[in-house]
C-alpha positions in Angstrom: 25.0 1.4 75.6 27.6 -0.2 73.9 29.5 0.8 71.4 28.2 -0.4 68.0 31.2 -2.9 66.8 30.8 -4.9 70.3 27.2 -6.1 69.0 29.1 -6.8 65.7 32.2 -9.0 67.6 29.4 -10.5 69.2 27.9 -11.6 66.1 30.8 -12.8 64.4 31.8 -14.9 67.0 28.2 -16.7 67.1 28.5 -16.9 63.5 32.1 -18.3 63.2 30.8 -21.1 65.7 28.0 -22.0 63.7 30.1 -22.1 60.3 32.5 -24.4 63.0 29.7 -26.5 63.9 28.3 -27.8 60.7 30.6 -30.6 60.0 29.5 -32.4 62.3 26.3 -31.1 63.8 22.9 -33.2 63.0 21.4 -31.4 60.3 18.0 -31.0 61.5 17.0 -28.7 63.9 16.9 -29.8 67.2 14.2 -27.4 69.0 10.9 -26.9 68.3 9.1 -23.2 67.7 7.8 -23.2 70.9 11.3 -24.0 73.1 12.6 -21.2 70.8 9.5 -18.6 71.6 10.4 -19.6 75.4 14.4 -19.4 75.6 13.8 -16.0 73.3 11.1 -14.3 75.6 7.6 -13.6 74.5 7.0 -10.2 76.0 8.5 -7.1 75.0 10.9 -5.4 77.3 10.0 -1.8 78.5 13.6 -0.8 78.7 16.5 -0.5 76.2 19.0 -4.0 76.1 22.5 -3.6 75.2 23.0 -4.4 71.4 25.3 -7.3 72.5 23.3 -8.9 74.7 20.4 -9.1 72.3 23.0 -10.5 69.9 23.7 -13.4 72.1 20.3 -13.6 73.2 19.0 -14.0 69.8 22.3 -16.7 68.8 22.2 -18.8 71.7 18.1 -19.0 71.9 18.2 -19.6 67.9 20.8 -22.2 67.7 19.1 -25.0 68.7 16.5 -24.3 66.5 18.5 -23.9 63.2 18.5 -26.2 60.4 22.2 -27.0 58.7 21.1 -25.8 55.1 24.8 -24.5 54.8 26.5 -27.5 55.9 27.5 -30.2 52.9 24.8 -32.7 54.3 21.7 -30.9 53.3 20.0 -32.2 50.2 16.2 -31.8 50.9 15.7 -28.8 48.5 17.5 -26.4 45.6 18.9 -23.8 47.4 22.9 -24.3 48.0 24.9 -22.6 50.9 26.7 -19.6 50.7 30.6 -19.5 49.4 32.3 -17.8 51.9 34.1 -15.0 49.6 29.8 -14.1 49.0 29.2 -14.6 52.9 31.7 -11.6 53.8 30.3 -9.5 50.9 27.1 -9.9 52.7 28.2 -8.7 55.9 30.0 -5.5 54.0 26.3 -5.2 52.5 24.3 -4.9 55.5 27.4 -2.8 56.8 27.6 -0.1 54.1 23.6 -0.5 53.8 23.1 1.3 50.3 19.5 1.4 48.8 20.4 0.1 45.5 18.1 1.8 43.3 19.6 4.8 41.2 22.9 5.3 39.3 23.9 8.6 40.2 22.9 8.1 44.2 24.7 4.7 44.3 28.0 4.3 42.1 30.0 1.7 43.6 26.8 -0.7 43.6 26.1 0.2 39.9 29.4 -0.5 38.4 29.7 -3.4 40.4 26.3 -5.2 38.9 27.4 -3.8 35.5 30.6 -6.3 35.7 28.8 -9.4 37.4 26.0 -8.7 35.0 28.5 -9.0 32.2 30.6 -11.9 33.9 27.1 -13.7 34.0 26.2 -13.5 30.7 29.5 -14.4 29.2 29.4 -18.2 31.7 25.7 -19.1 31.4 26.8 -18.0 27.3 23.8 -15.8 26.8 23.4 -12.5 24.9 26.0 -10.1 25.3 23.3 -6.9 25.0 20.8 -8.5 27.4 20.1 -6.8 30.3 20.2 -8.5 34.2 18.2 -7.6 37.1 18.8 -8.6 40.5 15.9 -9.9 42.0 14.7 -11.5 45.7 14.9 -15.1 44.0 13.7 -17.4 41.1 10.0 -16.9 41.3 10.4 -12.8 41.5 12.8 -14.0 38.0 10.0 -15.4 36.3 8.2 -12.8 37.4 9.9 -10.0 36.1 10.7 -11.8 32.8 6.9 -13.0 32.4 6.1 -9.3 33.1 7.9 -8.5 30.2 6.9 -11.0 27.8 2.9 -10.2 29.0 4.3 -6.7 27.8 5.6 -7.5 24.7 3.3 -9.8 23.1 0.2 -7.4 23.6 1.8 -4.6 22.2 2.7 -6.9 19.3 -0.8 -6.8 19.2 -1.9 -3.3 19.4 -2.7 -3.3 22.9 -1.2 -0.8 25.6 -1.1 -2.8 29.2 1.1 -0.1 31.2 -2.0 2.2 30.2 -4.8 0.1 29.6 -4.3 -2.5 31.8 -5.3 -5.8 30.7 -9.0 -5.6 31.2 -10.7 -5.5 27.9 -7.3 -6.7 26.3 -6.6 -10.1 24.1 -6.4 -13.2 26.0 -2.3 -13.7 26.5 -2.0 -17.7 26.3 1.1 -19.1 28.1 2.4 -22.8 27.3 3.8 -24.5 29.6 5.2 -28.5 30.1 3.8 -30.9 32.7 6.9 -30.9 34.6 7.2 -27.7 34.7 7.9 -25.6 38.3 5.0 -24.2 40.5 6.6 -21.2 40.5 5.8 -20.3 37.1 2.3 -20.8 38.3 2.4 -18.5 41.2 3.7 -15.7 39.1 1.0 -15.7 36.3 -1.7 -15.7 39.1 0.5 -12.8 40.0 0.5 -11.1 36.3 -3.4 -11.7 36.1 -2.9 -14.1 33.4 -4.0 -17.5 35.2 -3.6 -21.2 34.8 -1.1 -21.7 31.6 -1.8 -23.6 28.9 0.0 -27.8 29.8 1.7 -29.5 27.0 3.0 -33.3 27.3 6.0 -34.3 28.8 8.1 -37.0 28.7 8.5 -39.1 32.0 11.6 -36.9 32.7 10.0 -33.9 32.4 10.9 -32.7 29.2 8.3 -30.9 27.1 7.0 -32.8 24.2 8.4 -30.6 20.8 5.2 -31.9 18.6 3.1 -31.7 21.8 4.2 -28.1 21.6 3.4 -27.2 17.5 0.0 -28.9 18.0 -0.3 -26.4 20.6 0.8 -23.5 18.9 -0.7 -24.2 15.8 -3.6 -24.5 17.8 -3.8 -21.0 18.4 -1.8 -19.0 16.2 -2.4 -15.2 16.2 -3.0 -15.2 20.1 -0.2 -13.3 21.9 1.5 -16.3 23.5 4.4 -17.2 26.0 6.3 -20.3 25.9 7.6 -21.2 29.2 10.7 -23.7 29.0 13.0 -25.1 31.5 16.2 -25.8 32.5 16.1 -28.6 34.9 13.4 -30.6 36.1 13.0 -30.5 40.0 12.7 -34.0 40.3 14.9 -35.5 37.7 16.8 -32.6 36.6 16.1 -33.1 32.7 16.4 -30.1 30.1 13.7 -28.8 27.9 15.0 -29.9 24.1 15.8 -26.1 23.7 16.7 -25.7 19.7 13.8 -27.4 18.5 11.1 -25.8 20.8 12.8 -22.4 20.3 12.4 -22.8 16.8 8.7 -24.0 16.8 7.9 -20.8 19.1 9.8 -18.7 17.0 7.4 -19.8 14.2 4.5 -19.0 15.8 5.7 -15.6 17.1 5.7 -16.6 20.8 8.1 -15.3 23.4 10.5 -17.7 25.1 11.3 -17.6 28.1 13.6 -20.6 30.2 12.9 -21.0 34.0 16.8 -22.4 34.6 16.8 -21.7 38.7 19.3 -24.0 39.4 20.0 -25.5 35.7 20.4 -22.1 33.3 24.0 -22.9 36.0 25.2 -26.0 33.7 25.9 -23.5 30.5 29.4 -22.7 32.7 30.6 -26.5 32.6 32.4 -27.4 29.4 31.0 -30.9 30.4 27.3 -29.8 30.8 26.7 -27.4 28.4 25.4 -29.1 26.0 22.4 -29.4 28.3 21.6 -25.7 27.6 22.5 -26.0 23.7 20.1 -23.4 21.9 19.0 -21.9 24.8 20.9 -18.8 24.5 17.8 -17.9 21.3 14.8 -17.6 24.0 14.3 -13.9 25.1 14.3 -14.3 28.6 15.6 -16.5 31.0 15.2 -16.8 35.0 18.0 -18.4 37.8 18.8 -18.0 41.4 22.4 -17.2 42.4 21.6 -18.6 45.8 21.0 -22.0 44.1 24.1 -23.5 41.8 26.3 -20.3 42.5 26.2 -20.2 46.3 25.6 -16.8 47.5 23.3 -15.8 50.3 19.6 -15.5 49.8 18.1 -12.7 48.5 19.3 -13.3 45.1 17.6 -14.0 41.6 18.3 -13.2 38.4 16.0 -12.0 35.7 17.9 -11.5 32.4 16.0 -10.4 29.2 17.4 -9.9 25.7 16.0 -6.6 25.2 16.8 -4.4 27.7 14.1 -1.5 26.7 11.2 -4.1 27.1 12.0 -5.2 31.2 12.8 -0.9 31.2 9.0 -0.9 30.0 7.5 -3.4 32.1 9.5 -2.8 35.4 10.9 1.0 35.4 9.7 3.4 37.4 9.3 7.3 37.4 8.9 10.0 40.4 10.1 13.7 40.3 12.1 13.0 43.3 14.4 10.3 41.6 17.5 11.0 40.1 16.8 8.9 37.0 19.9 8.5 34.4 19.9 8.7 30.5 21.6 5.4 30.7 19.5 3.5 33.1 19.1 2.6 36.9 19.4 -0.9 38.7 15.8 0.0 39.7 14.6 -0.3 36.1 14.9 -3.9 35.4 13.5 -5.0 38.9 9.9 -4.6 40.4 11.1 -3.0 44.0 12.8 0.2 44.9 13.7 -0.6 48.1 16.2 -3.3 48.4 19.9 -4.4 49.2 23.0 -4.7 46.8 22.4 -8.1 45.8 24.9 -7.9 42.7 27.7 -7.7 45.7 27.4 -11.0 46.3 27.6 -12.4 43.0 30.7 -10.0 41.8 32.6 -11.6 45.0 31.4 -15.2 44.0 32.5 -14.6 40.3 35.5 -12.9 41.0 36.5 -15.5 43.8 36.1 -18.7 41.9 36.8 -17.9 38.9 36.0 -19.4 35.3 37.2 -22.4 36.3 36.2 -22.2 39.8 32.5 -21.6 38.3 32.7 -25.0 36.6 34.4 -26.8 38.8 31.3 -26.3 41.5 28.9 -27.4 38.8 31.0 -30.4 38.1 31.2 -31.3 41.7 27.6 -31.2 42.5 26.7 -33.3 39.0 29.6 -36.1 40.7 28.4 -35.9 44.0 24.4 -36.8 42.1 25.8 -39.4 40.6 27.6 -41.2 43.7 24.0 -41.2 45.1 22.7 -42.6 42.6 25.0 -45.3 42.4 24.9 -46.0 46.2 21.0 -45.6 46.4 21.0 -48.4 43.5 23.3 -50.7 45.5 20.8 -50.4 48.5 18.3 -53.6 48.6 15.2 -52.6 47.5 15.8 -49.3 46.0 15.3 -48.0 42.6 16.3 -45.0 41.3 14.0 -43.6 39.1 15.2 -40.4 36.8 18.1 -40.1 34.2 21.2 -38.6 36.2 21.9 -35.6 34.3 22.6 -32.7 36.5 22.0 -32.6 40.4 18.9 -34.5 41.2 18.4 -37.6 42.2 14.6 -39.6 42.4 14.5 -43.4 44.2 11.2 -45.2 45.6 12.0 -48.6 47.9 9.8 -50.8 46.9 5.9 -49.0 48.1 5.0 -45.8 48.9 4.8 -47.0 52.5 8.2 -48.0 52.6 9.7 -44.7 51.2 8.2 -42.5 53.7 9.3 -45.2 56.5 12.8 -44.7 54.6 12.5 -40.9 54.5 11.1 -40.8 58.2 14.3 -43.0 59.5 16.3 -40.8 57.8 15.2 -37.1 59.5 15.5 -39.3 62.7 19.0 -40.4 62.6 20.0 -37.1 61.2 23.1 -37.5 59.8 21.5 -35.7 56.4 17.8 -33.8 55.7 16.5 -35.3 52.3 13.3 -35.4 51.7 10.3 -36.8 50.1 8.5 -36.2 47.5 5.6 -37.2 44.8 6.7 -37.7 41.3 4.4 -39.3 39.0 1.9 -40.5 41.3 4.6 -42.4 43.4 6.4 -41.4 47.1 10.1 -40.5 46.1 13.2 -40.1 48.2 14.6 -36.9 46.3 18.0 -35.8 46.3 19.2 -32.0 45.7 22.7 -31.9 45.5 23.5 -28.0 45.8 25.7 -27.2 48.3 29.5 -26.0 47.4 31.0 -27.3 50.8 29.4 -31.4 50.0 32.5 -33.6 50.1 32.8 -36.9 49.0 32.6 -38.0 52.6 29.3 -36.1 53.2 27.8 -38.1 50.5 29.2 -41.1 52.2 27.9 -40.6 55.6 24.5 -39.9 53.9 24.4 -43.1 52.1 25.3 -45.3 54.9 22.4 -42.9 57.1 20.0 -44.0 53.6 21.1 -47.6 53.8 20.6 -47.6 58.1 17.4 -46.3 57.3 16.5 -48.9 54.9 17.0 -51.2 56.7 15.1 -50.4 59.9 12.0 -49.8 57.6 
């Protein structure tokens, strides 16, 4: 056998090819799943293989197959690349492989998501006692902070769910907007709490504030859950946060913000006031891998009062070496799992304050150059208020954007894809990559404008 670091050489000099490649490679993959199960090898081999030939094995048979998602030219979903000060930290995680789970057993990883978890707090200019866990991504975020607010608001009401469950148990209502994520769906059917309750929107997506005190009013003395959002996955608009806080805060409700790529606009001087009087919800969800660019396997669930996630989501076995002050594993729902808050100390501390808001910055320009080229394009319409990262254009009939959208995968310069947004076919446009350079979005609007017009 090998020794273990020629598997690892072997890996890094796959990977520093594909980082190489992404400039100019087409962005959509260009095998299919069954050429990859062929050039991999369905059966499995009776003998031992030598760690680096399974490394190049898995590389070379792979490659075809893999989709550009790092590279600046990938705009079909929210879900960034990976900076490459967070890239290395990721290797050194996997390398060191700590369970990140309790204080005592795992120092170096609990001071280090004490300081991103401060860092954080002080950009996206939330409160300074809240409490952040590190979760797999946004949906196990609104997860963990629904938990919690499920939690609170029926004790509020004199009823026990860590012992009673929630059979027998009030109702828990949950108010959401139209617009808002699917996500928050999936993780009430997760909770046991079911469909939420919709309030109107406007067309952008933004909850309806009177909508809302009809609502609440509605059913005042009910534990509720107001579920807010910080940018609209089709048009990127912002719940009015100050004056929906302030009607839930009348009616007792818990806040909580699903911000998965948006809560990330608090850390630009020029977009903050996008998040203005969010900081007074009591929870709020994001995704590091998202705006901040750090590998996946990263959400963040941050909650105001750090004994009610401890509550919901902490854990208790004689074997555990639990301390006075907390563990990492109290404020998330697994034990098991990677140092995640690595990552996002090495992203912080790489870029910087400025660095932070600089990225945020970038990707709002870089939505806003597609807009403006999209509109110049015969035919085309763009159809959402440019405020943050996403971009929404039809050409002309429903038929014609997917002929559009189906050019466009074809030539593959750049992935973007479609969409439905009020009852329409949309090109949509997610701007979330660090490494997108004015000339990315350049090539992509001349692929958008090829595509155009050969549909």
């Amino acid at each position: 056998m090998d020794a273990p670091d020629s598997a690892l050489w072997q890996a890094y000099g796959h990977a520093a090819r594909w980082l190489a490649s992404l400039s100019d490679r087409r962005v959509p993959a260009r095998a299919s799943v069954e050429e990859t199960v062929r050039a991999l090898g369905a059966e499995l081999p009776d003998e031992p293989s030598r760690p680096a030939d399974v490394v190049d094995l898995l590389a070379t048979a792979c490659e075809p197959g893999l989709t550009a998602f790092p590279g600046g030219r990938f705009y079909g979903f929210v879900i960034g690349g990976t900076e490459p000060a967070a890239l290395a930290a990721d290797w050194l995680v996997s390398a060191w492989d700590q369970n990140c789970v309790m204080r005592a057993v795992t120092p170096a990883y609990t001071a280090v998501e004490e300081i991103a978890s401060a860092w954080l707090l002080d950009l996206l200019g939330l409160p300074g006692g809240s409490t952040v866990g590190f979760t797999t991504g946004a949906t196990m975020s609104n997860f963990t902070c629904l938990a919690t607010a499920r939690d609170t608001v029926l004790r509020r009401a004199g009823w026990n769910t860590a012992r009673d469950g929630l059979t027998g148990g009030p109702a828990v209502r949950v108010i959401v907007g139209e617009g808002r994520h699917t996500s928050i769906d999936l993780a009430l059917r997760y909770l046991g709490l079911g469909e939420p309750e919709l309030v109107a929107a406007d067309d952008q997506g933004r909850i309806d504030p009177v909508a809302l005190r009809h609502a609440l009013a509605a059913g005042r003395g009910s534990p509720t859950v107001v579920v807010l959002q910080a940018g609209d996955i089709h048009s990127g608009a912002f719940d009015p946060f100050a004056e929906t806080i302030r009607a839930a805060r009348d009616a007792d409700a818990w806040v909580h913000i699903d911000g998965a790529f948006g809560l990330w606009a608090a850390a630009s001087p020029a977009h903050a006031h996008l998040t203005s009087g969010g900081a007074d919800a009591d929870s709020w969800a994001t995704d590091a891998h998202k705006t901040l660019n750090v590998p996946y396997d990263c959400g963040l669930a941050i909650v105001r009062d750090p004994l009610a996630v401890r509550a919901a989501m902490g854990v208790q076995g004689d074997y555990l070496i639990q301390h006075e002050h907390g563990d990492p594993s109290d404020k998330v729902p697994e034990l098991s799992r990677r140092g995640r808050a690595f990552t996002v100390w090495a992203a912080l501390r790489s870029l910087g304050r400025s660095g932070v808001a600089g990225l945020v910055e970038r990707l709002c320009r870089h939505a806003s150059a597609f807009a403006a080229g999209i509109a110049g394009t015969e035919g085309a319409t763009i159809l959402n208020e440019v405020v943050f990262t996403q971009v929404c254009a039809e050409f002309g009939s429903d038929a014609r954007t997917d002929r559009v959208l189906d050019r466009l995968l074809e030539d593959g310069t750049a992935w973007i894809s479609g969409s439905t947004w009020h009852g329409r076919r949309v090109m949509r446009i997610s701007v979330s990559n660090w490494s997108t350079t004015d000339d990315d979005v350049s090539r992509a609007l001349d692929a958008i404008r090829r595509a155009a017009d050969a549909a």
